[in-house]
Backbone bond lengths (Angstrom), bond angles and torsions (degrees), N, CA, C in turn:
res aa  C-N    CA-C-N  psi(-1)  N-CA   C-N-CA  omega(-1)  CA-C   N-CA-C  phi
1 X - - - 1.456 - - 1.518 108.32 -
2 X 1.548 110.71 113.63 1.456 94.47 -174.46 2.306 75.05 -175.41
3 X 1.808 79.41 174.91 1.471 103.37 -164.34 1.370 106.80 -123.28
4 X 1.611 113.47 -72.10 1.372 115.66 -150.52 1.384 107.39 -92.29
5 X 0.940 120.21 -177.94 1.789 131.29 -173.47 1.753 96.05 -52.50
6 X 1.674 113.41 -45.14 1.544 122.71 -169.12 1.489 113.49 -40.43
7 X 1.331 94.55 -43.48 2.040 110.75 167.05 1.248 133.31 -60.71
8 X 1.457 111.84 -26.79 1.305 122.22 -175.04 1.880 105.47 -59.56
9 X 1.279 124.57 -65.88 1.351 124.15 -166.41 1.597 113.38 -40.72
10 X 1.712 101.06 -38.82 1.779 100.50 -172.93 1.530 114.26 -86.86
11 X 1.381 121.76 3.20 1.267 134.59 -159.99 2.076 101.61 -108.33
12 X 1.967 84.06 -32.15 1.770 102.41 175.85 1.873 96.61 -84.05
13 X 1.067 121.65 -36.24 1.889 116.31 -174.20 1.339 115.75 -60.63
14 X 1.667 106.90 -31.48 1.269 118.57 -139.75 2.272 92.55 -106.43
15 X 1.458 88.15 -11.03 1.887 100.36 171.39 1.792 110.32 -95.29
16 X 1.485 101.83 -43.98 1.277 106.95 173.60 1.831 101.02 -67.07
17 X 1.188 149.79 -75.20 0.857 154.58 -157.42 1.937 99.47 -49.05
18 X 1.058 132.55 -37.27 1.361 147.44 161.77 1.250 122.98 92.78
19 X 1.471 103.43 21.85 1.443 109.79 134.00 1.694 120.58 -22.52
20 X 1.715 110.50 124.46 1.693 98.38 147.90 1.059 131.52 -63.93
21 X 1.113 152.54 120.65 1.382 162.30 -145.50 1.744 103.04 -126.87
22 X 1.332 110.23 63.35 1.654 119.44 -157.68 0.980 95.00 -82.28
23 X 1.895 154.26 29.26 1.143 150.31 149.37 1.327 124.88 -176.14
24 X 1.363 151.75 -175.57 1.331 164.03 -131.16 1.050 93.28 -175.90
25 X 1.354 140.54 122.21 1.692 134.83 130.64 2.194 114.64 -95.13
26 X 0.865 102.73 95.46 1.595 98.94 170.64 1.526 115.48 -127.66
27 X 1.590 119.53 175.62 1.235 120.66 -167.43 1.665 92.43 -81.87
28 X 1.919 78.74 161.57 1.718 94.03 166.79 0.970 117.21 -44.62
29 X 1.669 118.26 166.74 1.232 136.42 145.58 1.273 129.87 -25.25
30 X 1.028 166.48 166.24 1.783 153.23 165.11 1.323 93.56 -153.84
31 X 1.936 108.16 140.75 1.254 102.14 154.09 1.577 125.13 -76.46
32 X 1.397 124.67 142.27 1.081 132.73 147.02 1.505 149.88 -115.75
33 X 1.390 121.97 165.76 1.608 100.83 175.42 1.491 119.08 89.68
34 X 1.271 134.65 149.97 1.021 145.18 173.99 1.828 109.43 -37.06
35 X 1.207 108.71 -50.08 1.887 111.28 178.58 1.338 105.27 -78.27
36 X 1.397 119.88 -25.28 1.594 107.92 172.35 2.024 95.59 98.54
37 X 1.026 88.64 -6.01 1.742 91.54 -178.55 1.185 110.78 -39.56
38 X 1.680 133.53 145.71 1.218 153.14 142.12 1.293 138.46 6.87
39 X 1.188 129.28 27.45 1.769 104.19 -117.24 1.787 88.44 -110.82
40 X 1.522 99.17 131.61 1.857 110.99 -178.23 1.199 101.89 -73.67
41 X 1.181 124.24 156.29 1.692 149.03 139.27 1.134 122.47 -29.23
42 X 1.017 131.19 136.58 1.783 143.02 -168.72 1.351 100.90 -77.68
43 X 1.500 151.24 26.62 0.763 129.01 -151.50 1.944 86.89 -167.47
44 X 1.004 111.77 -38.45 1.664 141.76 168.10 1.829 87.62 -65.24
45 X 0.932 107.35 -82.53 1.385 111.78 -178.42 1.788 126.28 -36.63
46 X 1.264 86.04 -42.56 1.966 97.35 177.41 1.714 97.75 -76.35
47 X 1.335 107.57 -58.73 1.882 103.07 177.34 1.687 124.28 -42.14
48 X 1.460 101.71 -50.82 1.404 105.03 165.34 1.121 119.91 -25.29
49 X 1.548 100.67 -77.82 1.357 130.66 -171.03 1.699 116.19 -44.67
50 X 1.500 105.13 -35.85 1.623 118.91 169.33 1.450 122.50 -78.29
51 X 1.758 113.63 -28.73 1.325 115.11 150.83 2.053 77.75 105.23
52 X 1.078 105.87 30.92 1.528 98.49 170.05 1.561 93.92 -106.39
53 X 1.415 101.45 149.73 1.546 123.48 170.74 2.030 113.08 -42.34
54 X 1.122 126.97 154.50 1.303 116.70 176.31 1.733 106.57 -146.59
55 X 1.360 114.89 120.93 0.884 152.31 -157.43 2.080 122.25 -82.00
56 X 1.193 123.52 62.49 1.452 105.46 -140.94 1.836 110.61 -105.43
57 X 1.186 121.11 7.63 1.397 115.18 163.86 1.441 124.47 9.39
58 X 1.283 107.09 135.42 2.048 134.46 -173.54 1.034 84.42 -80.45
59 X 1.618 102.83 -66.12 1.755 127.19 -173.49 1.090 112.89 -100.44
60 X 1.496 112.93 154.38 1.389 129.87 -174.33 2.341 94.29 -90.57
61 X 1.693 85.39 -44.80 1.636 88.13 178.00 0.946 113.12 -57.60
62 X 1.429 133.92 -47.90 1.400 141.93 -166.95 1.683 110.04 -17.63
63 X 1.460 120.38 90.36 1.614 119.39 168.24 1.836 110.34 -35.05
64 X 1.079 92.85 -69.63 1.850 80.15 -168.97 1.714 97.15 -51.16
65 X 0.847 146.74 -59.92 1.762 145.71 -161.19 1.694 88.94 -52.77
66 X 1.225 122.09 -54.96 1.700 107.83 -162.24 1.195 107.91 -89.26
67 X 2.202 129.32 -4.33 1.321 93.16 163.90 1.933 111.25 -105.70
68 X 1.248 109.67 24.48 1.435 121.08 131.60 1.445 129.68 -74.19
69 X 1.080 114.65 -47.60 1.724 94.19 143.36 1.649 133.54 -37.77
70 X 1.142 95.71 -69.43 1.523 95.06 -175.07 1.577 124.28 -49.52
71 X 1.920 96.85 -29.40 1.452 98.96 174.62 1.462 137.36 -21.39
72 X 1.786 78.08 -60.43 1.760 108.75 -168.66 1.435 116.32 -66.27
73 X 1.665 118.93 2.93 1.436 131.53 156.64 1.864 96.52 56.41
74 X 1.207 113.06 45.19 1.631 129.00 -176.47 1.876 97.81 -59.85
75 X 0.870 112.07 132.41 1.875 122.22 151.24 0.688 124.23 -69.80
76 X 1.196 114.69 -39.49 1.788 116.43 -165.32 1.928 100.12 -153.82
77 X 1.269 108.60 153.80 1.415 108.86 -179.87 1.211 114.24 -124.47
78 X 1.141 154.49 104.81 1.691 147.67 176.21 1.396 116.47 -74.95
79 X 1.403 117.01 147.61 1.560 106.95 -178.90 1.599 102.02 -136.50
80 X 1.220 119.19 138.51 2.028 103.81 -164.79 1.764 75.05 -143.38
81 X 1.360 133.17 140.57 1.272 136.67 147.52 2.073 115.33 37.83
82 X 1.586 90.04 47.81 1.266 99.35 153.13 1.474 120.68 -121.00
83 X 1.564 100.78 -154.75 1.431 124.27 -176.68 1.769 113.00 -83.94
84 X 1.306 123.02 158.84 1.637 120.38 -155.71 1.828 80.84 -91.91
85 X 1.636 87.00 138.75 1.756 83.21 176.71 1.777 108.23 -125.89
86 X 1.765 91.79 149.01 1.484 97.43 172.94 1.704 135.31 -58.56
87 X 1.145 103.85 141.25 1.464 118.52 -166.98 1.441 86.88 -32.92
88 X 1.367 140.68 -73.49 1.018 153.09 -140.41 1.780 111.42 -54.74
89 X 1.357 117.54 -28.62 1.302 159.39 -172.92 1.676 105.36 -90.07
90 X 1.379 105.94 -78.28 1.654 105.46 172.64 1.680 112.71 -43.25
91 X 1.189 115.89 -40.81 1.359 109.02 -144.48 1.555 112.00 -98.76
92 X 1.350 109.27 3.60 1.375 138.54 -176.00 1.459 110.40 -53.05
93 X 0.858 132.07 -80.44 1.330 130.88 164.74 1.523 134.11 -62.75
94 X 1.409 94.35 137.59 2.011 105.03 -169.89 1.308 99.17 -34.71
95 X 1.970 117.52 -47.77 1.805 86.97 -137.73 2.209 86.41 -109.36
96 X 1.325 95.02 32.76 1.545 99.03 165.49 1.895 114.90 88.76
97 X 1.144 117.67 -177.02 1.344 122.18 165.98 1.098 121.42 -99.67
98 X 1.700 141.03 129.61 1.165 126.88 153.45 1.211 129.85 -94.71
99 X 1.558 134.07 151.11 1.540 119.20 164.85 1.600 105.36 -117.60
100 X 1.475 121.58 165.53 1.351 145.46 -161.06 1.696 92.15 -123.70
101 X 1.189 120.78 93.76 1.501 133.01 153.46 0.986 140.79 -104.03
102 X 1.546 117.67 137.22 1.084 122.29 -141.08 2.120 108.66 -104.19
103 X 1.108 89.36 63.26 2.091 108.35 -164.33 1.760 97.36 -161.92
104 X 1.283 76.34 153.18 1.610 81.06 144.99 1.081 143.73 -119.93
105 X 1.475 104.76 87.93 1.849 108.42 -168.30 1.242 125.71 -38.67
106 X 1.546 95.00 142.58 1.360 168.52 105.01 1.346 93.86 -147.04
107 X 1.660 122.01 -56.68 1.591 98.47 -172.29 1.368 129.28 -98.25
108 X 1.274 117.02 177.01 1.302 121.18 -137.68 1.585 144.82 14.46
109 X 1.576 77.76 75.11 1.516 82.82 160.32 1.964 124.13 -89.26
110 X 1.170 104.65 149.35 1.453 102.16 -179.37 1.261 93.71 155.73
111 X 1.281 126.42 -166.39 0.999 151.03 154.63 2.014 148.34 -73.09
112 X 1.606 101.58 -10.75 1.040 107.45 175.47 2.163 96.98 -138.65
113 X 1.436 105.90 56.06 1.351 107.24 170.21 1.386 117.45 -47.86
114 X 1.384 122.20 -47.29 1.768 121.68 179.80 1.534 118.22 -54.50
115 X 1.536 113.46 -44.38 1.143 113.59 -163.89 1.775 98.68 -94.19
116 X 0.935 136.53 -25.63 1.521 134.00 177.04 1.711 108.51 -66.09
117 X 1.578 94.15 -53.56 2.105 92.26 173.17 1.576 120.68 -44.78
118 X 1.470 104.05 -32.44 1.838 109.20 -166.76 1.855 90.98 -82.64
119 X 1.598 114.96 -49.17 1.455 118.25 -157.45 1.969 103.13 -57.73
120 X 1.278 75.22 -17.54 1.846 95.22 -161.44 1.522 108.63 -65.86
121 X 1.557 106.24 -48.48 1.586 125.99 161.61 1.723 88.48 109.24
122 X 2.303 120.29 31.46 1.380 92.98 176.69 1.835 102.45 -76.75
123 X 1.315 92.29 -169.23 1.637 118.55 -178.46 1.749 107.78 -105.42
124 X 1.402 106.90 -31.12 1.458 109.21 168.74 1.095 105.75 -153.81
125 X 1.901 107.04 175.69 1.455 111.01 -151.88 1.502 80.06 -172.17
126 X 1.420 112.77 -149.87 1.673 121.32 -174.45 1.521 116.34 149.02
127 X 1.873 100.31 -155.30 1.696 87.48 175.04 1.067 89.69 -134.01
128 X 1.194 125.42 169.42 1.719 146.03 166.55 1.748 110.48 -133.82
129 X 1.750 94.16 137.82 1.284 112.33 179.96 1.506 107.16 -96.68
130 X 1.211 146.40 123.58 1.570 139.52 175.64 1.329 107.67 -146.87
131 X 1.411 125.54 161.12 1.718 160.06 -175.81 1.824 89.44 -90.29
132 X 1.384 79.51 120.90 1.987 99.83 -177.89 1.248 101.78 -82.84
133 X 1.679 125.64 118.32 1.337 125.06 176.48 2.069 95.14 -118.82
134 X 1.512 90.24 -166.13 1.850 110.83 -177.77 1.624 78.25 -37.74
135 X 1.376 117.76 -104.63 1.545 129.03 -130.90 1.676 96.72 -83.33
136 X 1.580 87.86 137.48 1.400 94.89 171.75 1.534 153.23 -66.28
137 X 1.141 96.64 116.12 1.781 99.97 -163.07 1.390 122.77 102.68
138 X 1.392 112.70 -3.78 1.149 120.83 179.38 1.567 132.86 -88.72
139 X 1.428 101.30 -22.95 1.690 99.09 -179.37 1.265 133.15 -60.69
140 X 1.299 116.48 165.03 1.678 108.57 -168.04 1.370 139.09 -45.44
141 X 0.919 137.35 95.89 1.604 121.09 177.80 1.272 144.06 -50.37
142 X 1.095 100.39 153.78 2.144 105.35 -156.40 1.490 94.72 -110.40
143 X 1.270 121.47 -60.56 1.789 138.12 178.18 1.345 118.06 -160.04
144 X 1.440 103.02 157.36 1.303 120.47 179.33 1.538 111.60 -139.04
145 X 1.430 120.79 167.25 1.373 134.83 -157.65 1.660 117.63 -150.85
146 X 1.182 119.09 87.42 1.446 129.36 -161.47 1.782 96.35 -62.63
147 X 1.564 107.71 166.07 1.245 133.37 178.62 1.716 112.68 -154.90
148 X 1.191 106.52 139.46 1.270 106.65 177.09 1.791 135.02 -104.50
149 X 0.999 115.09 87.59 1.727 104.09 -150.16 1.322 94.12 -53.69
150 X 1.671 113.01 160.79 1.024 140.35 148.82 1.115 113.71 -68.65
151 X 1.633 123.39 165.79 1.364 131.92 179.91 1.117 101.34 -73.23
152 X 1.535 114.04 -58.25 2.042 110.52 -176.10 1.291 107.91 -91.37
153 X 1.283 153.59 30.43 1.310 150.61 -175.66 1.820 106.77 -81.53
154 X 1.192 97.07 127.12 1.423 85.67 176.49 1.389 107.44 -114.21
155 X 1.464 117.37 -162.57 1.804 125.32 -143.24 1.867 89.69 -95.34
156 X 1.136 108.61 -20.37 1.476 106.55 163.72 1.723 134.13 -80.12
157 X 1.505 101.24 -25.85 1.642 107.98 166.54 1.511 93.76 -82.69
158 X 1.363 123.89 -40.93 1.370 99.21 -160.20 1.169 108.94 -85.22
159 X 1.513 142.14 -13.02 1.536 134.93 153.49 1.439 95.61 -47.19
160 X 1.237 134.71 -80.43 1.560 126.34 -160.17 1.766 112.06 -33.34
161 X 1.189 104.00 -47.27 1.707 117.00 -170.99 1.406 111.33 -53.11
162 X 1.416 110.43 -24.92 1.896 117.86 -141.25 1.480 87.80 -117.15
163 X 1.686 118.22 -25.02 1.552 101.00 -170.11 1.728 105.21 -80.89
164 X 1.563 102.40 -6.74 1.724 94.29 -169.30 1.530 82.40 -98.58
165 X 1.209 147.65 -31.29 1.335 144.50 -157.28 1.582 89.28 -61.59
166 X 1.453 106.23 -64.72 1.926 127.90 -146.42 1.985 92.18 -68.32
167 X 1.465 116.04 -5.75 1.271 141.47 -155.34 1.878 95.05 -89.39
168 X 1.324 102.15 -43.16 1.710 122.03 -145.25 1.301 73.97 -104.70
169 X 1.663 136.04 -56.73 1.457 115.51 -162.02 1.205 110.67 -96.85
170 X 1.391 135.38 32.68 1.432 139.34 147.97 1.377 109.70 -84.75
171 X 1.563 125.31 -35.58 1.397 132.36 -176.16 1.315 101.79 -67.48
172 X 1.104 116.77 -49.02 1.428 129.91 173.77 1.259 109.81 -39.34
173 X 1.408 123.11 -61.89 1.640 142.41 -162.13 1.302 122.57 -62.10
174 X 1.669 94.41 -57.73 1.563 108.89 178.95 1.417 112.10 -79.42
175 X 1.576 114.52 -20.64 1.465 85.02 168.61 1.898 123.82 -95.76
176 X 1.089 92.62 10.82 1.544 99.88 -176.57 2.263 82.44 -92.95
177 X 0.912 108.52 -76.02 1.766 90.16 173.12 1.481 112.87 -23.26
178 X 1.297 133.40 -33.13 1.614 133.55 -152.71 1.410 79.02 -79.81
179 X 0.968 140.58 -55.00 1.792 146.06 -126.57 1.808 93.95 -117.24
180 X 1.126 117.93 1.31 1.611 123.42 -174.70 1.451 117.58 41.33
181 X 1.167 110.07 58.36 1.581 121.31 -169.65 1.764 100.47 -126.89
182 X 1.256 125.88 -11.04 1.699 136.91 -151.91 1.842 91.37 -64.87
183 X 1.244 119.99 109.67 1.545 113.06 178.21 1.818 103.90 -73.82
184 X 1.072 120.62 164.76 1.585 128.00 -162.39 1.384 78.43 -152.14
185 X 2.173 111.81 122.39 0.964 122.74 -179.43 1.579 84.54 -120.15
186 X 1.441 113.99 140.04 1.671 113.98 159.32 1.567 113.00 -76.79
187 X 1.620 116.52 129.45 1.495 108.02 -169.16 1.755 109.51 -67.06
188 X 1.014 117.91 -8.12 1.863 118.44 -178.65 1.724 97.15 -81.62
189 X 1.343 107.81 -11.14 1.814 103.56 171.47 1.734 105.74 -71.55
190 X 1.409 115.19 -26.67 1.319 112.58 -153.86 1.968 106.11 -100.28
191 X 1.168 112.25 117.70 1.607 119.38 -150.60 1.957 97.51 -82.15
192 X 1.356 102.61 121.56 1.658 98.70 177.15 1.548 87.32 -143.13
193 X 1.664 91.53 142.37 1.483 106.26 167.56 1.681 125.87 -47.30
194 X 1.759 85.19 -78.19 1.492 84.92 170.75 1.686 113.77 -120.85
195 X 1.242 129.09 152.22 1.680 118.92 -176.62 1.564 114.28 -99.08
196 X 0.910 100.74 111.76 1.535 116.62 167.53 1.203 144.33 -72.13
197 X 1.420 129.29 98.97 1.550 127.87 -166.22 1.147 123.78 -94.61
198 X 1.153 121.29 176.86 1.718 142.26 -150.30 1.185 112.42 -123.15
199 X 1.109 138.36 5.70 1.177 129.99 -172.44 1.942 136.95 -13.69
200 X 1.153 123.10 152.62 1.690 103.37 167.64 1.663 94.68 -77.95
201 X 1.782 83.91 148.46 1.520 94.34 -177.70 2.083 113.58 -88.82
202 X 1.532 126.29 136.05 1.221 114.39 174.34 1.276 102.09 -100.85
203 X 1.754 86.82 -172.61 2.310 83.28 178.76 1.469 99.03 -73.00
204 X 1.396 134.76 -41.69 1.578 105.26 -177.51 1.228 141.68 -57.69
205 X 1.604 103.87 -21.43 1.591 99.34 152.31 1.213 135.82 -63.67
206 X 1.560 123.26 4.98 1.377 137.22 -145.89 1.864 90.30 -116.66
207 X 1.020 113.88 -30.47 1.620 130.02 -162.70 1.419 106.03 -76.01
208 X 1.750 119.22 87.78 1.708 111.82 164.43 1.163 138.77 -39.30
209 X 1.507 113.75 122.73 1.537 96.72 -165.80 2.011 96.26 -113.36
210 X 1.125 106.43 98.34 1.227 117.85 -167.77 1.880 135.29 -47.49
211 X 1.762 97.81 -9.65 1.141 140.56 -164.90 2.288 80.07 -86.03
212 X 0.693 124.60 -36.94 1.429 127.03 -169.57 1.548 108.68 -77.76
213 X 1.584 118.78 143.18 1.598 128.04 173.75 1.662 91.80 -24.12
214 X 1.561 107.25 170.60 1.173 124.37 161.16 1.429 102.73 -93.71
215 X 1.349 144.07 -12.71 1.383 138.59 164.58 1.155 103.45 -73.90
216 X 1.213 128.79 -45.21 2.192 111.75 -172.10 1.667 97.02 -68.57
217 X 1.733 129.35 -36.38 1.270 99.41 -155.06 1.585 89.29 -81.21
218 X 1.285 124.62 -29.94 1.580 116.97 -173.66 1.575 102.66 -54.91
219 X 1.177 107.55 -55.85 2.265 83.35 167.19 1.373 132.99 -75.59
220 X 1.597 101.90 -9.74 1.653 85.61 156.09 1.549 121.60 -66.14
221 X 1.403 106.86 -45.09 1.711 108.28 177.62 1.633 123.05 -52.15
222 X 1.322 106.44 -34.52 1.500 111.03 -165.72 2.085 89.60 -94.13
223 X 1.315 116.69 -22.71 1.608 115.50 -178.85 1.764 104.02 -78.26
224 X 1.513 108.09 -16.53 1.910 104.28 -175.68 1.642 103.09 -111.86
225 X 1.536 114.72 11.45 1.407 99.60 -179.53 1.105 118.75 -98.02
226 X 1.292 150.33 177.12 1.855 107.45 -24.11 2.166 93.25 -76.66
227 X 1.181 127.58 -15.09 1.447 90.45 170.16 1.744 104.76 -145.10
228 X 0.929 147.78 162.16 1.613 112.37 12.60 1.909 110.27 -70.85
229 X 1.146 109.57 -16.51 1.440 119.38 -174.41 1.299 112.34 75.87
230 X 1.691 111.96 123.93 1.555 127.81 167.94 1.797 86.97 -52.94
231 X 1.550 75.89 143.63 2.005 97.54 155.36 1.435 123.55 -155.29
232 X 1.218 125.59 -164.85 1.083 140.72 -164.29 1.118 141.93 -170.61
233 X 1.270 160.02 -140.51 1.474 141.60 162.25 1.458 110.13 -134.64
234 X 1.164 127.37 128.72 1.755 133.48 160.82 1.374 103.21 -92.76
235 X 1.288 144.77 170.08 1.186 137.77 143.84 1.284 122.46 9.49
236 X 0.979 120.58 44.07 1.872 147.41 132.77 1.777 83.07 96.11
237 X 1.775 122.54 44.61 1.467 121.86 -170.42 1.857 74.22 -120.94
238 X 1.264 118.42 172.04 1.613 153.52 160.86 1.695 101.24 -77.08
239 X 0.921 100.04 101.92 1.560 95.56 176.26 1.446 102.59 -118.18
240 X 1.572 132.54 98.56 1.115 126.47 -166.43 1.601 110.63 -94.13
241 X 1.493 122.04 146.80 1.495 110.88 173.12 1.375 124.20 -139.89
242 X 1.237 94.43 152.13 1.654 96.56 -153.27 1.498 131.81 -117.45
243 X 1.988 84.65 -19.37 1.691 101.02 145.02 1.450 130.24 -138.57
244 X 0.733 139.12 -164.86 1.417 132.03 -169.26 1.884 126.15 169.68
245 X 1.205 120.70 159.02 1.166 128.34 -176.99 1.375 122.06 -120.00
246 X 1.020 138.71 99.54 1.990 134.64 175.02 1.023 108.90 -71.28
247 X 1.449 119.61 138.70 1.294 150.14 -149.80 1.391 106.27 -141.88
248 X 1.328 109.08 62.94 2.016 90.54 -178.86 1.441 101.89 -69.63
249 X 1.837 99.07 141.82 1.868 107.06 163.52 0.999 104.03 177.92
250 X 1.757 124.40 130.80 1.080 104.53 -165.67 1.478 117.74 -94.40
251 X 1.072 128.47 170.58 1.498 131.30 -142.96 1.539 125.93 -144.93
252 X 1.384 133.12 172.39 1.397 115.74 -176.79 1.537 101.32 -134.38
253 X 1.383 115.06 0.65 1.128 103.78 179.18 1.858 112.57 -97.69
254 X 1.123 76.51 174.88 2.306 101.48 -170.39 1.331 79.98 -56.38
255 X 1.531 103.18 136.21 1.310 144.77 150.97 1.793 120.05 -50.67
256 X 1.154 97.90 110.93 1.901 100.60 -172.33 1.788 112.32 74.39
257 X 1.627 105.31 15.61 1.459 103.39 158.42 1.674 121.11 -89.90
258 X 1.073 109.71 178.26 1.737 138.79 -171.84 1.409 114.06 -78.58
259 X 1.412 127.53 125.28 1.163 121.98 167.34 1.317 105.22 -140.75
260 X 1.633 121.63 112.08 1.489 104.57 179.21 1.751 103.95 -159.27
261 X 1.387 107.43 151.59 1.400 111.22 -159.76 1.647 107.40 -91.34
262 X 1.278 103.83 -0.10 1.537 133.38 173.50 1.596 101.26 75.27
263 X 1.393 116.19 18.18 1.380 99.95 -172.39 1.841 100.19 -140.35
264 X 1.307 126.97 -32.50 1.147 136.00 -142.92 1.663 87.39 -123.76
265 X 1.543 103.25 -77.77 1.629 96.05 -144.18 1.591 79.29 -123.36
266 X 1.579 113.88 169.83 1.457 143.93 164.82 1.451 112.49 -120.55
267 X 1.072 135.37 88.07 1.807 139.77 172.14 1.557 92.40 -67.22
268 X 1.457 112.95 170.98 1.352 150.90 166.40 1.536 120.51 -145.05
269 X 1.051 114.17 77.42 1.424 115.05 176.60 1.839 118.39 -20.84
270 X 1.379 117.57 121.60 1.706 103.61 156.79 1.406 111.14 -129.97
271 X 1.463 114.85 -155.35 1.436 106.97 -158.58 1.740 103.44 -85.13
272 X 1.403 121.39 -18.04 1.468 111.40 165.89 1.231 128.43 -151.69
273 X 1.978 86.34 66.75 1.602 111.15 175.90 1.649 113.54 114.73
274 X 1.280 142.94 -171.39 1.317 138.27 -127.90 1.482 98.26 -121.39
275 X 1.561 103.83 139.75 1.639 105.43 162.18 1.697 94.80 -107.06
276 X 1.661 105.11 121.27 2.148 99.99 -175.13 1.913 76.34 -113.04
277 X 1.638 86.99 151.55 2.026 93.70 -156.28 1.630 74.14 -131.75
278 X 1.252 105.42 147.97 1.622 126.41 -156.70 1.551 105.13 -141.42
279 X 1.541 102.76 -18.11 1.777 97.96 168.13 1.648 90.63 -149.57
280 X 1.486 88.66 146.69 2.145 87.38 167.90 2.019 83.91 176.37
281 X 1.528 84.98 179.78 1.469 89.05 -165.21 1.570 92.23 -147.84
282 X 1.440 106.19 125.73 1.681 118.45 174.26 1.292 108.10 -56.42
283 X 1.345 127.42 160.72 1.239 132.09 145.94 1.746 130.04 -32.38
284 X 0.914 152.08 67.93 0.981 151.25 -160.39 1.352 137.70 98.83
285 X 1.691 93.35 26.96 1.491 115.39 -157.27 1.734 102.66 -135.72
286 X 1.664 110.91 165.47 1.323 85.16 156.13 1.081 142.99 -103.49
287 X 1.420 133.09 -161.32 1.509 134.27 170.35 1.627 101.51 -56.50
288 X 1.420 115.95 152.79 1.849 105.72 -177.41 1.588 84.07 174.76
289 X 1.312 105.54 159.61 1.292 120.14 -168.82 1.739 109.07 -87.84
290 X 0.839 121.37 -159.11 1.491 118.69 -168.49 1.439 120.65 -86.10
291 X 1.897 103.64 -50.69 1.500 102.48 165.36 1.365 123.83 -41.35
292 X 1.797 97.97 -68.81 1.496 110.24 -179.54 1.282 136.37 -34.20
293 X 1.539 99.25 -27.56 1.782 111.68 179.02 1.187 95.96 -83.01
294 X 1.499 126.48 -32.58 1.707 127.32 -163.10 1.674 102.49 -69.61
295 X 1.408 100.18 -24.79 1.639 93.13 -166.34 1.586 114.58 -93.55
296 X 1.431 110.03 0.09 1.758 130.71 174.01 1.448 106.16 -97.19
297 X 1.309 121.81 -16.63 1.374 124.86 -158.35 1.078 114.03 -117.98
298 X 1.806 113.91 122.60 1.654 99.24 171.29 1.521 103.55 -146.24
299 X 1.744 88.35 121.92 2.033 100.94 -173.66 1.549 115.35 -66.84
């Protein structure tokens, strides 16, 4: 059960490894794109392609959809970057549900684990394998798989990193379930100071508030890239950005003003020293590096 491209690797381990793979559950179709075209799921697309059945539910409740589920007399169920499912759904199969998360539980649970760890300013993060109970994100854990952020890594390298990681510790998982050996840790066993959540991200979390260190907004930028993307305002335009450089120094000029040689660099004043942005994309423009915009642009 899974959607985005992030699913694809454990959905590819779990075919190579030769598991039956007796179904697909992913979201509908959606239009996208300028034509509005059709466009399937990354994950719809890889199943096809394997010639496994695909599974596409409005509703997760939907009776006829779940006793087509049940049909397929499933063992085990995997869940990688979907939708929260009903008890009725989880509990379907003998040897339970698993999900592929992208934290290391207890913290961050939610929905946007990648981009909250970077915004957060941790140093590591990872994936966790766990048994889907009532509350979300919470059920016991089986394994986990550390990662080490980089200083400049943003929420887009580190999705790539985590889908082959969360990839390696499903192989891991399900076959330690195959052999009935899979240990089940309760997460209130596992001792954390404070717990940290994930929330889904909106556009106001997206909105620089320039009044902040130049270290929190530099991980907000590198925690929203490449989307939803930190932004900000030029001449009352969306100027979104997607990379950037911190500059601590302290300074005398206005807070969330302009500094730019019109040719080289673009500064943003903050409260102790410069965010200089090296990729971003105007309002109605495209993505382009810093010069290039400098040489279209005149304040």
């Amino acid at each position: 059960m899974g959607t985005p491209d992030f699913a694809v690797p454990s959905l590819g381990v779990l075919i190579q490894e030769g598991y039956d793979v007796v179904a697909v559950v992913t979201a509908p179709d959606k239009p996208a794109g300028r034509g509005q075209k059709l466009q399937e799921s990354a994950v719809k697309q890889y199943a096809v392609a394997n010639n496994i059945p695909v599974l596409q539910p409005l509703k997760l409740k939907d009776t006829a959809f779940q006793e087509t589920l049940r049909s397929y007399q499933a063992d085990l169920q995997v869940v990688v970057a979907f939708r929260m499912l009903p008890e009725t759904v989880w509990n379907m199969p003998p040897l339970g549900t698993i999900n592929v998360h992208a934290s290391l539980l207890p913290q961050y649970r939610g929905a946007a684990p990648i981009n909250w760890a970077i915004i957060n300013g941790e140093k590591k993060t990872g994936v966790t394998t766990f048994k889907l109970q009532h509350e979300i994100d919470t059920g016991n854990i089986m394994y986990a798989a550390e990662w080490q952020i980089k200083e400049d890594e943003t929420a887009g390298e580190l999705y790539e990193a985590l889908k082959v990681l969360g990839a390696g510790l499903l192989r891991q998982t399900v076959k330690a379930i195959a052999e009935g050996r899979a240990p089940e840790v309760p997460q209130a066993n596992i001792p954390v100071t404070e717990l940290k959540h994930a929330p889904k991200i909106f556009k106001e979390d997206c909105l620089i508030n320039w009044n902040a260190p130049v270290e929190n907004i530099y991980n907000l930028i590198r925690g929203l890239s490449p989307v939803p993307a930190a932004f900000t305002y030029l001449n009352d335009k969306t100027l979104r950005i997607f990379k950037a450089k911190k500059e601590p120094a302290s300074h005398a000029r206005e807070i969330g003003s302009v500094d730019t040689d019109q040719k080289t660099y673009l500064k943003f004043a903050a409260q102790d020293g410069y965010i200089s942005v090296t990729e971003l994309q105007l309002e109605g423009k495209k993505k382009m590096g810093v010069e290039e915009f400098l040489r279209g642009y005149r304040f």
